[in-house]
N, C-alpha and C positions, 0 to 999 in steps of 0.2 A: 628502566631506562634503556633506551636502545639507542646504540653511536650508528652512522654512515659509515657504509664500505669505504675502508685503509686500504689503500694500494702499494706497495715500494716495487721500485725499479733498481735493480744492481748488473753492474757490466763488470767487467775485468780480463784483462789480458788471455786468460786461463779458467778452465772451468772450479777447479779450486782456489781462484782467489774471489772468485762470485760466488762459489759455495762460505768461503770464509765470513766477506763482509753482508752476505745475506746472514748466516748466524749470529753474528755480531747483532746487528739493527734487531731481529726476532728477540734477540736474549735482552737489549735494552725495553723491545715494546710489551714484554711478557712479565719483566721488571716493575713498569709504569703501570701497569694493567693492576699487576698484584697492591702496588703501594695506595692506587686508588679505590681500591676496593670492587676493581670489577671485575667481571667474568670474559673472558677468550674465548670465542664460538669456534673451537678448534675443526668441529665439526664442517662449519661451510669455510673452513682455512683450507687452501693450495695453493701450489706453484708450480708456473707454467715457465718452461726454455725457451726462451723464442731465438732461433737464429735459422740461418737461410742453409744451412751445410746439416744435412738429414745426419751425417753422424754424428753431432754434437747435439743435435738435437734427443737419441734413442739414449744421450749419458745420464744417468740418473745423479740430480740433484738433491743430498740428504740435510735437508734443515729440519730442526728440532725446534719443539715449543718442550715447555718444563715437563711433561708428559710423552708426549708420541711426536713420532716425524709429520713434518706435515705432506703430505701425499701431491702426487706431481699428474696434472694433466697436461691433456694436447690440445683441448681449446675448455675453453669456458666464457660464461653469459658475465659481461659486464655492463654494469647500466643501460642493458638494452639492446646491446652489440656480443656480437658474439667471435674473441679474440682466438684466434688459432697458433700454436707453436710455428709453424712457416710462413705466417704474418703474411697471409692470405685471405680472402673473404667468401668461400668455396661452403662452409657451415654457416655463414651469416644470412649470405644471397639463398642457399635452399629456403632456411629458416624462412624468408622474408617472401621469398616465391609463394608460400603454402600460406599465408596469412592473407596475401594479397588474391591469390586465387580465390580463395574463400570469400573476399570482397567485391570481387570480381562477380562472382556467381549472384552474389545477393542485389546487387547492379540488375543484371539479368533480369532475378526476378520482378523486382521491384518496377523494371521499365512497363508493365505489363498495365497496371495501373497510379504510377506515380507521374507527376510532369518535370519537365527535363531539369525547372526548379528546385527540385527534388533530389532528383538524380544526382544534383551538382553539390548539392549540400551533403550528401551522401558521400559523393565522391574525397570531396576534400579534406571532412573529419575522418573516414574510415579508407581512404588508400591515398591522398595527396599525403597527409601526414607519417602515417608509414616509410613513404619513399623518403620524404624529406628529411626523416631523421636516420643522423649521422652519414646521409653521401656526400658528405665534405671529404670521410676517411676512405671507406668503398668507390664509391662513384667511377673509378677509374679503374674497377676489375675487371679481365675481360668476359666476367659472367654476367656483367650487367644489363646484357641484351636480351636475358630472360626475364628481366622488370619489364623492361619496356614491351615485349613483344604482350605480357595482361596487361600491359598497359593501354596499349593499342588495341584489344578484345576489347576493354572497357568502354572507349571513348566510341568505338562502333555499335555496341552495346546501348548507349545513350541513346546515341541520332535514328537507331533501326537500320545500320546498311548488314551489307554481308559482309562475309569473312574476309575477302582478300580486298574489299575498298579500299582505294589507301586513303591514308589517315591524314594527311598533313593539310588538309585544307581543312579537316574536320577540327583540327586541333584548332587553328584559327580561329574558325566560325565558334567553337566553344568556349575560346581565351584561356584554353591550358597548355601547358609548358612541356614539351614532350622531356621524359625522365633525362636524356642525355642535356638537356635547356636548363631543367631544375639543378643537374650538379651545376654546372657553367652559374649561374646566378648566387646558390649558394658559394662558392669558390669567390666572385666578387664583392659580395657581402661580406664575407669573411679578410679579405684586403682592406674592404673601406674603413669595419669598423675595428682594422688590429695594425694601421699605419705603422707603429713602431716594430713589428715584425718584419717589414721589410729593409731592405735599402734600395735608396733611389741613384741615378747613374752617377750624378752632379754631384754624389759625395764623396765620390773615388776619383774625380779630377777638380784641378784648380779652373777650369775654361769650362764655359757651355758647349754641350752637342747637341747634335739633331733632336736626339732621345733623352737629353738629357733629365728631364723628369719621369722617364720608365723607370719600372724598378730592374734590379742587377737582379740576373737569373740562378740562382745558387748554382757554385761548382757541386758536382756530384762524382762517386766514382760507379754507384751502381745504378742502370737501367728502372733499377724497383724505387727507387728514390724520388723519378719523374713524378712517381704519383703523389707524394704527397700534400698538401694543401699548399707549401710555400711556397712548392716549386711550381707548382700549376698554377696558383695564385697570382704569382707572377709574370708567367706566360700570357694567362687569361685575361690580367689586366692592359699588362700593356696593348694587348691587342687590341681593345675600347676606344671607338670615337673620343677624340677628345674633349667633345661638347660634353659627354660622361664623368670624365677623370677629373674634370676641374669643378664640379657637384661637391658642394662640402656638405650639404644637409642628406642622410639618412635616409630616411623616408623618401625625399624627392630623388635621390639616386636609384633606390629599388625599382621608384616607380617609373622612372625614365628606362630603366634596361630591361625590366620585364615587359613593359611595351614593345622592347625595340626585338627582345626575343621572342616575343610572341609573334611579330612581322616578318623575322626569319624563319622561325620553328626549324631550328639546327634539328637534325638526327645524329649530328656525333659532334665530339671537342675539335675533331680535326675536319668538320667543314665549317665550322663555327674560326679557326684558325688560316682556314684558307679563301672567305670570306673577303673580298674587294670593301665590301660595304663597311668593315668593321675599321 
């Protein structure tokens, strides 16, 4: 029998009180393991430091399973993402460049004698799907203009133009989401269908306001923080027509905003933000 990957998260004031209550949790889960009669793949066990201050990061964290320390990296592959100690996306976005290239390429070939029907069904199992997973967390690094740029090879690739066409009518004419459009939509999706993550204005006054059914934009103290889903989430939404925002069914909301971005075809969050139309 084989379990799903166990994750724990520990923080503390100080690096030995997160070295402390990480031993703690290891010694109970090494505990449960033994009394169930299973086995601890200490072998794929590690622990990663994640903080933003490179010298706390080089401090070596020693937690122990009933045998050996468990060994400390600077990134590693989680569910398909690839997590780095400066909680950056620098090892993800390569990763995901070299896969997508490859896709890219096979695009190429195939335009030669496949129909653009083809092409598209290609495109969307073996590179729309790629992108789309997990840029709800990435999407907002600023390496993410090396997606988009095979991204933009690809779709010219499709139609047959040259190298420096530009792309934005072509995205249209082919009713794909250019990569900066795709986060923007996932970002919305992820508001509609997680309501109780936000708060709305009207619930931090006694009176109606202008805005008052936008949602409150999280205080923050750090710049890195912007990117998060909640906080972009909430930027993103409020910005939505509000023929959009008052959409209660799922399906008929995706399919209302991906139209409506497919009509824009944003190149970035911040002309999608500075938008009159939105």
């Amino acid at each position: 029998m084989f379990a799903d990957d166990t994750s724990y998260l520990f923080s503390g004031d100080s690096m030995s009180e997160v070295v402390e209550n990480a031993q703690s949790s290891v010694n109970s889960v090494v505990q449960w393991i033994n009394s169930n009669k299973l086995v601890l793949n200490a072998s794929k066990s590690l622990i990663i430091n994640f903080n933003l201050r490179e010298i706390i990061r080089k401090e070596s964290l020693l937690v122990k399973t009933s045998r050996k320390s468990i060994p400390q990296e600077k990134c590693t592959k989680f569910l398909g993402i690839y997590l780095d100690s400066n909680l950056k996306w620098n090892t993800h976005i390569d990763s995901l460049s070299k896969s997508l290239a490859s896709s890219a390429y096979a695009i190429f070939k195939l335009k030669s004698f496949s129909s653009d029907k083809v092409l598209l069904s290609f495109y969307y199992a073996h590179f729309y799907s790629k992108v789309k997973y997990g840029i709800l967390f990435w999407g907002r690094s600023n390496l993410t203009h090396r997606i988009f740029l095979i991204q933009k090879q690809v779709v010219r690739s499709i139609v047959g133009v040259k190298k420096r066409t530009s792309c934005r009518n072509i995205f249209r004419q082919l009713g794909l989401l250019p990569v900066p459009a795709i986060y923007i939509l996932e970002i919305l999706m992820f508001v509609k269908e997680n309501p109780k993550e936000f708060s709305v204005n009207n619930y931090n006054h006694s009176y109606n306001t202008r805005r008052g059914k936008d949602f409150c934009i999280p205080a923050h103290r750090l710049s890195m923080s912007e990117n998060n889903p909640r906080y972009m989430g909430s930027l993103l939404f409020n910005k939505l027509p509000e023929r959009f925002k008052s959409e209660t069914r799922h399906k008929q909301f995706k399919f209302q905003v991906m139209h409506f971005l497919l009509s824009q075809c944003y190149y970035s969050v911040e002309e999608y933000l500075s938008d009159s139309c939105t």
